[in-house]
VEXROTI-292403 format. One line per field, with one value per residue (C-alpha): residue number from 1; residue in three letters; chain; x, y, z. Coordinates in nm, 3 decimals. Example, Ala and Ser with C-alpha at 12.3 -4.5 7.8 and 13.67 -1.06 7.14 Angstrom:
BEGIN
pos [1/2]
code [ALA/SER]
unit [A/A]
u [1.230/1.367]
v [-0.450/-0.106]
w [0.780/0.714]
This chain:
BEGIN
pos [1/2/3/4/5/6/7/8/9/10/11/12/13/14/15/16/17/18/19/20/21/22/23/24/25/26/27/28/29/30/31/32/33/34/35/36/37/38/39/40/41/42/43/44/45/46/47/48/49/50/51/52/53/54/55/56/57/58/59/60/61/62/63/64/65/66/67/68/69/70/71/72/73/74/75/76/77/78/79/80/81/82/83/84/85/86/87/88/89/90/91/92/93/94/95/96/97/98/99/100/101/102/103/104/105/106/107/108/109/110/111/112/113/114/115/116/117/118/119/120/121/122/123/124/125/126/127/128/129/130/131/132/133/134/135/136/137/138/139/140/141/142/143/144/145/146/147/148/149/150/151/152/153/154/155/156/157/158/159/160/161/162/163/164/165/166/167/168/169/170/171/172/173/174/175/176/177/178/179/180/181/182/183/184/185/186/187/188/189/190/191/192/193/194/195/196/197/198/199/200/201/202/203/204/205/206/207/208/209/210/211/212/213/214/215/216/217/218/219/220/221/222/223/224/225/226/227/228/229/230]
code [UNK/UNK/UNK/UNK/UNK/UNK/UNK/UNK/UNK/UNK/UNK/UNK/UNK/UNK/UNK/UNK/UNK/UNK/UNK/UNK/UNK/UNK/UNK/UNK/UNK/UNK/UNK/UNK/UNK/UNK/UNK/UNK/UNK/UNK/UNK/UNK/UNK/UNK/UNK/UNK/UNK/UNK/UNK/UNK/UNK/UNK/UNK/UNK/UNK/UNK/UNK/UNK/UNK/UNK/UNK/UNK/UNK/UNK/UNK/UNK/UNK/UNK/UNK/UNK/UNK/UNK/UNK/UNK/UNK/UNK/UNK/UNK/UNK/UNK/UNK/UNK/UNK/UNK/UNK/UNK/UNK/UNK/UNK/UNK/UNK/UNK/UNK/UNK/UNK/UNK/UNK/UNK/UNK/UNK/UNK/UNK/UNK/UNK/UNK/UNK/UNK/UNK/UNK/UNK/UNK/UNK/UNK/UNK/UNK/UNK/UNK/UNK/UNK/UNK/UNK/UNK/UNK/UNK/UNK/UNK/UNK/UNK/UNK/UNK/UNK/UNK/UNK/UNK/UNK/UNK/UNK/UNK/UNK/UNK/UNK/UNK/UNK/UNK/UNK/UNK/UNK/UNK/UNK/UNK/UNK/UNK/UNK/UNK/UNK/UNK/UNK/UNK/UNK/UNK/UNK/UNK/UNK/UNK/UNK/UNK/UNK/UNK/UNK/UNK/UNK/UNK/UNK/UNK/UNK/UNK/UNK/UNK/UNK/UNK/UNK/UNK/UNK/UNK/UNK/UNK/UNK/UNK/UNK/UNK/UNK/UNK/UNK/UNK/UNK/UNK/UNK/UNK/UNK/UNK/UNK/UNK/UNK/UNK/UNK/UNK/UNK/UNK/UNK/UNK/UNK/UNK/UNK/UNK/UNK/UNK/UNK/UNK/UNK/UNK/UNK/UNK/UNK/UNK/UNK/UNK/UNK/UNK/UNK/UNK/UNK/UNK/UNK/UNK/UNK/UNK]
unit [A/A/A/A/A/A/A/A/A/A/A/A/A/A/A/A/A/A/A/A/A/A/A/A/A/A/A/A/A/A/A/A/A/A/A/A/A/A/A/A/A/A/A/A/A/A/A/A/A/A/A/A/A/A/A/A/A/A/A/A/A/A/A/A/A/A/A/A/A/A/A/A/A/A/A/A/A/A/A/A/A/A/A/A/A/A/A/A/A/A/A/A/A/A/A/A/A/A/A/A/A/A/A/A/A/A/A/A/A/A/A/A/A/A/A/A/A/A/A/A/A/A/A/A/A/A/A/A/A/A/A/A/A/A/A/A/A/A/A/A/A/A/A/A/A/A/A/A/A/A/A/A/A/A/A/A/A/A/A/A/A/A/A/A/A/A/A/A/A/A/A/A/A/A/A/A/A/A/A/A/A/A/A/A/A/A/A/A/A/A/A/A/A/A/A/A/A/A/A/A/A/A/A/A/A/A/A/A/A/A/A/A/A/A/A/A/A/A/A/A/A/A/A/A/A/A/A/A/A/A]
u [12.131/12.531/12.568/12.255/12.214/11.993/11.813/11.631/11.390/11.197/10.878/11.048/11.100/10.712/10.585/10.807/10.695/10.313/10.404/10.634/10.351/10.075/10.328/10.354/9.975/9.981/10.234/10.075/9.788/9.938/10.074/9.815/9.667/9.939/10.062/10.363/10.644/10.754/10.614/10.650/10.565/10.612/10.637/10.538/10.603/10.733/11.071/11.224/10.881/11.098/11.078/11.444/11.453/11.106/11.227/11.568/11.391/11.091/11.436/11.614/11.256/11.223/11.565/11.559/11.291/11.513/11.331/11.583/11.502/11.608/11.537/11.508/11.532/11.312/11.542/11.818/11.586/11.515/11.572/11.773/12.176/12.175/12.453/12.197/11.915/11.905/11.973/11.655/11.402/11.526/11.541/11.176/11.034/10.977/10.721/10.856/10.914/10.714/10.618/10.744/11.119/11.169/11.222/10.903/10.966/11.283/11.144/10.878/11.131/11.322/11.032/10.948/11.308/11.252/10.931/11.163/11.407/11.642/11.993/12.008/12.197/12.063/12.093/12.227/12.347/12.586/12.471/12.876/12.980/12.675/12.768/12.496/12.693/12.568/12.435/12.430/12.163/12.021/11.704/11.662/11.762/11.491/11.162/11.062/11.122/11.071/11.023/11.117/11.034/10.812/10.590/10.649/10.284/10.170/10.440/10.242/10.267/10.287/10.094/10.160/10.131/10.224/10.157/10.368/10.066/10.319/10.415/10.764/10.653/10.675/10.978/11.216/11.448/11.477/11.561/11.798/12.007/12.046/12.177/12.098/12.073/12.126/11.828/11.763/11.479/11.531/11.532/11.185/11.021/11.124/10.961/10.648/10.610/10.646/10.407/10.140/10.229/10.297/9.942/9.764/9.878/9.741/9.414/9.669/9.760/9.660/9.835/9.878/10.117/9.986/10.187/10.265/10.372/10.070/10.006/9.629/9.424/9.225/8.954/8.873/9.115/9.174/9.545/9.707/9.715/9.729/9.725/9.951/9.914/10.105]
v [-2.247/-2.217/-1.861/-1.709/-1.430/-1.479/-1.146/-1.368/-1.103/-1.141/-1.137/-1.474/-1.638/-1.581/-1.676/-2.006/-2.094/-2.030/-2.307/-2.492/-2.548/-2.649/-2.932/-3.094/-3.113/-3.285/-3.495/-3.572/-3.689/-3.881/-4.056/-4.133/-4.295/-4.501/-4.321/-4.136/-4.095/-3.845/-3.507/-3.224/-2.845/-2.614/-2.241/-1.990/-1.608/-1.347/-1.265/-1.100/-1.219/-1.420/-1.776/-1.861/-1.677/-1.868/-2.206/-2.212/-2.078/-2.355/-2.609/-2.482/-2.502/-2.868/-2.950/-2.844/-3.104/-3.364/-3.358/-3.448/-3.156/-3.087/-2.751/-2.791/-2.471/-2.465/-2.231/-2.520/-2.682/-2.372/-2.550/-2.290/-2.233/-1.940/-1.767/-1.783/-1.742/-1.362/-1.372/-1.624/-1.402/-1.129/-1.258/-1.444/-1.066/-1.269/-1.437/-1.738/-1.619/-1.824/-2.172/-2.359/-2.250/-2.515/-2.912/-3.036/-3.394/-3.391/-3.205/-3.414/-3.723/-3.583/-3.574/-3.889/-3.991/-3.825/-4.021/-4.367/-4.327/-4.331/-4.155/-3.937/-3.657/-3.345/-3.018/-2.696/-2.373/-2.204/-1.817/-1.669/-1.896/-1.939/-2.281/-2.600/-2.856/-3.184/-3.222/-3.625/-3.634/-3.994/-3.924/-4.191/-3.982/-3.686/-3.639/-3.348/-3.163/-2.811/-2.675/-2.333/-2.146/-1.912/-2.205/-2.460/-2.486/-2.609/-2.924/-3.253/-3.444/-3.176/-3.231/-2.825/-2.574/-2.213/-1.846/-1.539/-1.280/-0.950/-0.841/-0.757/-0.374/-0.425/-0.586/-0.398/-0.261/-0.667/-0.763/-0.458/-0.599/-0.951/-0.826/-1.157/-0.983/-0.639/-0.424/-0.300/-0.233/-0.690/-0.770/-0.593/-0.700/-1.036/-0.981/-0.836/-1.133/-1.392/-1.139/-1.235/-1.629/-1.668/-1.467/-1.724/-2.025/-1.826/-2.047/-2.362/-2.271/-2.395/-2.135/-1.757/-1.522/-1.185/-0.861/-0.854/-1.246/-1.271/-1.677/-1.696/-2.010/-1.904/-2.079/-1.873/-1.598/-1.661/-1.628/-1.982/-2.094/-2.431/-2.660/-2.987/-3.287/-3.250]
w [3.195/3.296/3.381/3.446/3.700/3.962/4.117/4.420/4.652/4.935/4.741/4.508/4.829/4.962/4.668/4.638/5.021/4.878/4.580/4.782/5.078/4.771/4.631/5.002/5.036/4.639/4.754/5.052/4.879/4.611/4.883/5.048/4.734/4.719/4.385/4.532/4.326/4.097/4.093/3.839/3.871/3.565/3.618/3.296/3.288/3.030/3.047/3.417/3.622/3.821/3.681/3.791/4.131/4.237/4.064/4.262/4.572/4.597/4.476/4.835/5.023/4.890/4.941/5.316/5.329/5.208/4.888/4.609/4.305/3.973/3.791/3.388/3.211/2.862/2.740/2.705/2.440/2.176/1.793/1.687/1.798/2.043/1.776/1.507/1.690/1.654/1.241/1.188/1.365/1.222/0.878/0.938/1.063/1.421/1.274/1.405/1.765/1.977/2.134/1.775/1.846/2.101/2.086/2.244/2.158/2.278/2.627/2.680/2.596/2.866/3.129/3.081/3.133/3.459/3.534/3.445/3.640/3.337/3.321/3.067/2.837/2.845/2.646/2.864/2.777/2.909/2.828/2.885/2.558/2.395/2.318/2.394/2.627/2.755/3.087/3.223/3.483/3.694/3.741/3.960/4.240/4.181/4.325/4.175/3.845/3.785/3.473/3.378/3.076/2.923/2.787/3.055/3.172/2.826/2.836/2.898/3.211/3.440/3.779/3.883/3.719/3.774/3.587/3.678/3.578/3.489/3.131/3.020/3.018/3.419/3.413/3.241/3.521/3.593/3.235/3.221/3.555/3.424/3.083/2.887/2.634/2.483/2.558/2.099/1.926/1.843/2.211/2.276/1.976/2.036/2.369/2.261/2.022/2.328/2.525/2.335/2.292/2.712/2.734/2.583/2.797/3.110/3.128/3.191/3.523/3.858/4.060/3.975/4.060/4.083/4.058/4.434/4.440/4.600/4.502/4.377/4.307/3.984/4.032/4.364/4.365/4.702/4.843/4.882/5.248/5.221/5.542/5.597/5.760/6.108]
């Protein structure tokens, strides 16, 4: 999104090194397959966890490598105009807060844009004027897309995917700072109601991010220290 404020820490930049040293050994072996290509990590977390900050710091990580990498934000693609946003949750008691607010056909039209090669419009907002502009992107020149949003890991065709395990309640001093919205009695209902939708995806992942961006494969819950190919 155009305008966004970007908090980036130490611990962001360890844990986008973790992520950023698991995608070379994927892409390492897709290319050793012979199905090297295009390759597409999506990163999920409530709101403040750090989604942006570790997106744009595994983006300068892959970029140092030559890599050519394209962030898409999933908050670009939400239904409803960011000026009326706020009136239809209210007036639907935030019932409709959740994974059905966004354009999933339109997101996953996009992604497979991505995997064409196509060049394409794209949604963007730009949070200072809370207007939706067009962004024109060739995708022919990425390698790598990452996806970041509070639902990204459930979006199909995803080859990585990545859970930031804290809760808004641990983020607040975070959320406060980036001021993307004002902190009311809406703001933190709305986030309670996404609490429990982003929850619910956290089986999805292939790589967690603990409270210490400490990167964790799941399956062992053994820090990520993943060896390369010299």
């Amino acid at each position: 999104m155009l305008g966004d404020v970007l908090l980036i820490n130490d611990q962001h930049k360890s844990a986008a090194k973790a992520i950023f040293d698991r995608v070379l050994y994927d892409l390492e072996l897709l290319e050793k397959r012979g199905e090297g290509g295009k390759f597409v990590v999506a990163i999920s977390g409530e709101s403040g966890t750090g989604k942006s900050e570790i997106s744009h710091s595994l983006a300068l990580l892959l970029k140092a490598r030559n890599i050519r990498v394209k962030i898409l934000h999933t908050d670009n693609y939400y239904r409803v105009h960011p000026l009326d946003r706020r009136e239809h949750r209210i007036s639907n008691n935030y019932e409709l807060v959740g994974v059905e607010e966004y354009d999933w056909e339109l997101l996953h039209r996009n992604i497979e844009d991505f995997r064409q090669n196509r060049k394409v419009s794209m949604p963007c907002i730009d949070i200072i004027t809370d207007e939706v502009d067009e962004l024109v992107t060739d995708f022919s020149k990425i390698q790598v897309l990452v996806i970041d949003g509070l639902y990204a890991i459930r979006t199909e065709g995803i080859d990585l995917r990545v859970f930031i395990d804290l809760t808004y309640h641990e983020t607040r001093l975070s959320q406060l700072l980036r001021c993307k919205e004002p902190a009311d009695g809406y703001r933190w209902s709305v986030l309670e109601r996404e609490h429990h939708h982003v929850r619910s995806l956290m089986h999805l992942a292939d790589l967690h991010v603990d409270r210490n961006y400490q990167v964790v494969d799941p399956a062992s819950r053994q820090d990520i220290h993943v060896k390369r190919s010299p």
